[in-house]
N, C-alpha and C positions, 0 to 999 in steps of 0.2 A: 461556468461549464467549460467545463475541457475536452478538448474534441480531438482524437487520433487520427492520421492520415488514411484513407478507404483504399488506395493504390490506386488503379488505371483501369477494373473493371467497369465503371459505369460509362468512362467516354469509351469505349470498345462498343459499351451495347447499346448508344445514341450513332456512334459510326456506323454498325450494323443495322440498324432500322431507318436511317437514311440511304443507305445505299436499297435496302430492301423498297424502300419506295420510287428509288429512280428504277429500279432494274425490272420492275413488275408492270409497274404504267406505262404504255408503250402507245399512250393515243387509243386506246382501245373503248373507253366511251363509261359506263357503267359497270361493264362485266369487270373491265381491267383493275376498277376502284373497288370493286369487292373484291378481286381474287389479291390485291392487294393488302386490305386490312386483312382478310383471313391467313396473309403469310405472316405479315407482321406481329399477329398475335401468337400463331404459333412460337413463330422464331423468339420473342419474349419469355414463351414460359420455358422452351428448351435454355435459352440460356442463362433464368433465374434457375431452373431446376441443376444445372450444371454446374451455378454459382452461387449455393445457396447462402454463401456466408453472408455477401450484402444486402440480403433481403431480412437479414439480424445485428440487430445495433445490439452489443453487450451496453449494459449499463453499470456501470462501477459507482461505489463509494467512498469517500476516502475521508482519513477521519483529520478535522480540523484542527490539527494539535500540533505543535514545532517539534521535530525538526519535520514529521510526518508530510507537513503543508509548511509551504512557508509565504507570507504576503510582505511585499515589499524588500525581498532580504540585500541588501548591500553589493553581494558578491553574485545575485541577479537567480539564485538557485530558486527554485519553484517547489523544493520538500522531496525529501525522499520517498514516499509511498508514492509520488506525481511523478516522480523518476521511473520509479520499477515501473508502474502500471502502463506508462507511455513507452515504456521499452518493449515488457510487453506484447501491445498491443502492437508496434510496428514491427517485431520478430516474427509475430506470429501471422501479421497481415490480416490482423482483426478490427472490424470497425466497432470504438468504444465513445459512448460521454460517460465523462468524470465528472461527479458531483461531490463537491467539498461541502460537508456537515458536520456538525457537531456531534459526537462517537455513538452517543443515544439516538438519535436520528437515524443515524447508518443503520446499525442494530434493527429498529422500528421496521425499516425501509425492507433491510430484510425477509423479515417476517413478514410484512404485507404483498411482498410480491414486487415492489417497486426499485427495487435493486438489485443486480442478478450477483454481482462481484465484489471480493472484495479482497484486500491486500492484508492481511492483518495476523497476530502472532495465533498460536493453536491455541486453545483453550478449552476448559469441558462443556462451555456453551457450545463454538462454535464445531465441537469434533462431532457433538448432535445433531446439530442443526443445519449443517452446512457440507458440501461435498467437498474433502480437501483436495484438489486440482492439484496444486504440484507444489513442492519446497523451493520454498525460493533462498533462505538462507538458515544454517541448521544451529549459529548461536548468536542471537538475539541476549545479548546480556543483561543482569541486573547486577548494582553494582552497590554497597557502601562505600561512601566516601566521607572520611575525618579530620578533625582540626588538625593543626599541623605538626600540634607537639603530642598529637596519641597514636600509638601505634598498634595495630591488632594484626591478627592473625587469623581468627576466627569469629561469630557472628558472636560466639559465648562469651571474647573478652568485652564486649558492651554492659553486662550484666551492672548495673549501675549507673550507669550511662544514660543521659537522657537520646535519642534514638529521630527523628524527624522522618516520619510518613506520610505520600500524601493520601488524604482521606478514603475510604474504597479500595484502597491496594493492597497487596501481599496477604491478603486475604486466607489462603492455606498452604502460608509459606512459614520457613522460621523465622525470618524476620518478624513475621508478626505474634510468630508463638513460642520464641524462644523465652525462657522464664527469667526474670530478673532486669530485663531493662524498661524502662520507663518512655515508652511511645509519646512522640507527641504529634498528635494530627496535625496536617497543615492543608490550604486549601490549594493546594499545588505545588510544583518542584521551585517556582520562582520564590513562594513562601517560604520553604525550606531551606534552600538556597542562603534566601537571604537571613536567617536567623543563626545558619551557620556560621555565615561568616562574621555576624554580629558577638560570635559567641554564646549565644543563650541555646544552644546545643553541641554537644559530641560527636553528630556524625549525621548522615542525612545517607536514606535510600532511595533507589529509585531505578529506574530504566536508562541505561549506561548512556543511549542515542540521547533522549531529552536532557539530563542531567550535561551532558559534556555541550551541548547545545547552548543551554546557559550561562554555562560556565562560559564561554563564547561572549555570549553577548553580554555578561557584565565582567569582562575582561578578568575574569579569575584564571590565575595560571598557576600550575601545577608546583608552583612555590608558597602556593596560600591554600593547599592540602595536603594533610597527610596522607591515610593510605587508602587506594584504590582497592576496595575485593570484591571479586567477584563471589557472588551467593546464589546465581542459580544462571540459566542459561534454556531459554527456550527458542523456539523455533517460528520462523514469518514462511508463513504460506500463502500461497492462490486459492481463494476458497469461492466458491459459489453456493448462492440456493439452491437446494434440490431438485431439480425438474424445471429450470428457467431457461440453462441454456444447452443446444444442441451438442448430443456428445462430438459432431464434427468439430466443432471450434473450442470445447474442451480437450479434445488431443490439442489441438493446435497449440493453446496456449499453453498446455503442459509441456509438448514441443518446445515452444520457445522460453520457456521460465527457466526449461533444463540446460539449454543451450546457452544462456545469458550468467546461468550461474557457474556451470563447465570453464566458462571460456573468463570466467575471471571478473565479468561485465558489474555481475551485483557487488559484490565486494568491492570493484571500484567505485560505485555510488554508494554504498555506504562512507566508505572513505572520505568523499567530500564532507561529510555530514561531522566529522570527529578530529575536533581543533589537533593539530600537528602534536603538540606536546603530555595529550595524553593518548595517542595512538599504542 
């Protein structure tokens, strides 16, 4: 569980209901002890009602997947979706937990009411089912990437070609429906990955962040691929459940999701995420 900073409102309203107890008992016996808790209780709700943010923990999920989350990583990064989300939530001066799960889970969580937020690309699930809160970056890449002695241009010179998807992806894409190449499922970008470079395929797709993430960690460099294309380009929003979280701290966090990407902020956290030499 990942927990955002709350700021300085709660020791403010322990300071102020201390003071309210020395400044009202005055030796006065019984009366003094009651005209006291009924100030104290007042002064409580006007300054929860004043403050209502931290009387609401947003709950986020984040989905368990590299470069998204990362555990243990070397160079001590924590995942880009745990980046955005913790920027954030301190931009916006919102108190969040993060809960890292497995993408099905999230999803689930969802739907049941147990998860208000979530970081994640647009989609025709989530354009339904989810209130999209704010852009957070407008191209999210997918990319082929080929052995080193083929060169393409487009998705059609594949036609022939055996092709490495992972299993459930590109689903109403051309990649998956362009006519003539020969798909071969895999159970993920690291399977793919590595049949690439085994040779027992022509090119391998996938989502430009995990795929170069990889490439990363089994030291492939941009001298053990040929061509990089891009094939489509979507969009990572702030998306919420409908009706979870208070439209006050939905401005907020669109406030600051717009302000983090203006100033340059997300871009720079993606950046760490994407090895120097395929930038």
């Amino acid at each position: 569980m990942i927990k955002a900073p709350k700021g300085n409102n709660i020791h403010k309203l322990l300071t102020d209901l201390r003071r309210a107890f020395v400044e009202t008992d005055m030796d006065l016996g019984p009366f003094a002890m009651k005209h006291s808790l009924n100030y104290v209780l007042s002064l409580t709700i006007v300054l929860f009602a004043a403050n209502s943010s931290f009387a609401e923990t947003v709950e986020f999920g984040t989905f368990d997947f590299a470069p998204y989350v990362l555990h243990d990583d070397p160079e001590g990064r924590l995942g880009l979706f745990v980046d955005i989300t913790t920027a954030i939530a301190e931009q916006a001066d919102v108190p969040i937990n993060n809960s890292v799960l497995p993408i099905a889970r999230v999803v689930k969580n969802l739907e049941r009411g147990l998860t208000d937020c979530v970081v994640a690309l647009k989609t025709p699930w989530s354009i339904e089912n989810l209130d999209q809160v704010s852009e957070i970056h407008d191209r999210m890449e997918s990319v082929i990437a080929t052995r080193p002695e083929l060169k393409i241009t487009n998705i059609s010179d594949l036609r022939g070609r055996r092709l490495a998807i992972p299993r459930g992806s590109f689903r109403s894409s051309p990649v998956a429906n362009e006519p003539g190449i020969e798909r071969v499922l895999t159970n993920g970008y690291q399977q793919s990955i590595n049949m690439l470079m085994a040779g027992r395929v022509d090119a391998i797709a996938g989502t430009a962040a995990n795929i170069y993430h990889i490439f990363a960690t089994e030291n492939v460099t941009r001298r053990d691929i040929g061509v990089v294309l891009t094939v489509e380009s979507n969009s990572l929003w702030l998306q919420c459940a409908k009706g979870k979280v208070s439209d006050e701290l939905l401005a907020k966090m669109d406030q600051a999701a717009t302000a983090l990407r203006e100033e340059g902020t997300i871009e720079a956290l993606l950046q760490r995420y994407i090895p120097p030499e395929f930038k």
